[in-house]
Every structure is written in structure tokens, then in C-alpha cells.
C-alpha positions in Angstrom: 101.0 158.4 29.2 102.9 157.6 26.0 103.6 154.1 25.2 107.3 152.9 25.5 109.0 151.4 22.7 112.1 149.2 23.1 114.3 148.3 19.6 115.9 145.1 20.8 118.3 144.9 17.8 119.4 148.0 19.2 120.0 148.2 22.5 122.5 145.1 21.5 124.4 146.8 19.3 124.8 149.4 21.9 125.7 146.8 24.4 128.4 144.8 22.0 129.7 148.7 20.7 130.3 149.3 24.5 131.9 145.9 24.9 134.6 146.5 22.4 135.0 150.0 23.9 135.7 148.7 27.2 138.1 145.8 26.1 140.1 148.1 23.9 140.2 150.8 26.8 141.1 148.0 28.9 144.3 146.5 26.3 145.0 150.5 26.0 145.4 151.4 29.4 147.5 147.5 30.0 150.0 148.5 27.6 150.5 152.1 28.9 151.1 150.9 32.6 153.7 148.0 30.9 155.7 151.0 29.3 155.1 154.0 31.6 157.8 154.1 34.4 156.7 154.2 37.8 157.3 157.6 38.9 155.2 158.9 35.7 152.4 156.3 36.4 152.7 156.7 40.4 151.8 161.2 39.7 148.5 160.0 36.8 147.8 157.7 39.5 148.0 160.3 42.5 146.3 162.8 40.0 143.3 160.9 39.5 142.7 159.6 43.2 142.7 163.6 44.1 140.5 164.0 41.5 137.8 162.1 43.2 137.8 163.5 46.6 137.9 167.0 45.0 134.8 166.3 43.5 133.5 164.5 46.5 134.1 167.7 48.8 132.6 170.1 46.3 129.0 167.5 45.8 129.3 168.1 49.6 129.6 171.9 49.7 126.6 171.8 46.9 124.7 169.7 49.3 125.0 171.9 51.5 124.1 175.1 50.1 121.0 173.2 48.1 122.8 173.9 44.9 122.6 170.1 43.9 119.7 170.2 41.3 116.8 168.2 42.9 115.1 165.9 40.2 110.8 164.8 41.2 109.5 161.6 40.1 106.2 161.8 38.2 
């Protein structure tokens, strides 16, 4: 069994990187919704809900037919 090594230092620069990513995603995503009109925001909106219960039904269906990729602990 190999020995783990965790870089500290690192792992927070990863965390505070991904910080900033999600607060500018977050300012990003505020300011399109204040200047997007309702009907255009309304369809992305509609578009992405879809989104998830396609991907939902087809996880299913791969379920189903064992096509979902089994993973073994060791």
C-alpha cells in the first residue's frame, strides 16, 4: 500500500481558486438574470430543468440495461 501524501498549501489554494470561481459565477449569472427579459430567462430556465430529467431517464434506462459502469472498492 503506498503512503498518501497531502500538500496542505495546496489543497488551499485550490479551495480559495474555487471560491473566487464560484463568487464570480455567482455576480455573473446575477447580472444576466437583472438584464435578461423574462421570456429569454423563462426558455434557459425551462431548458435547463429538462436537461436534468433527460439525464435522469437515460441513468435509468442505463441502470437498467447494466450499462452504468460498476466501480469495486479495494
Amino acid at each position: 500500500m503506498s503512503e498518501l501524501i497531502v500538500d496542505f498549501n495546496q489543497l488551499e489554494k485550490k479551495r480559495e481558486r474555487n471560491k473566487k470561481e464560484r463568487l464570480w459565477f455567482i455576480d455573473w449569472y446575477t447580472n444576466w438574470l437583472e438584464n435578461t427579459p423574462n421570456e429569454v430567462w423563462s426558455k434557459h430556465h425551462t431548458n435547463f430543468i429538462n436537461s436534468g430529467f433527460i439525464i435522469a431517464n437515460q441513468w435509468a434506462e442505463w441502470k437498467k440495461n447494466g450499462s452504468v459502469i460498476k466501480t469495486v472498492n479495494k
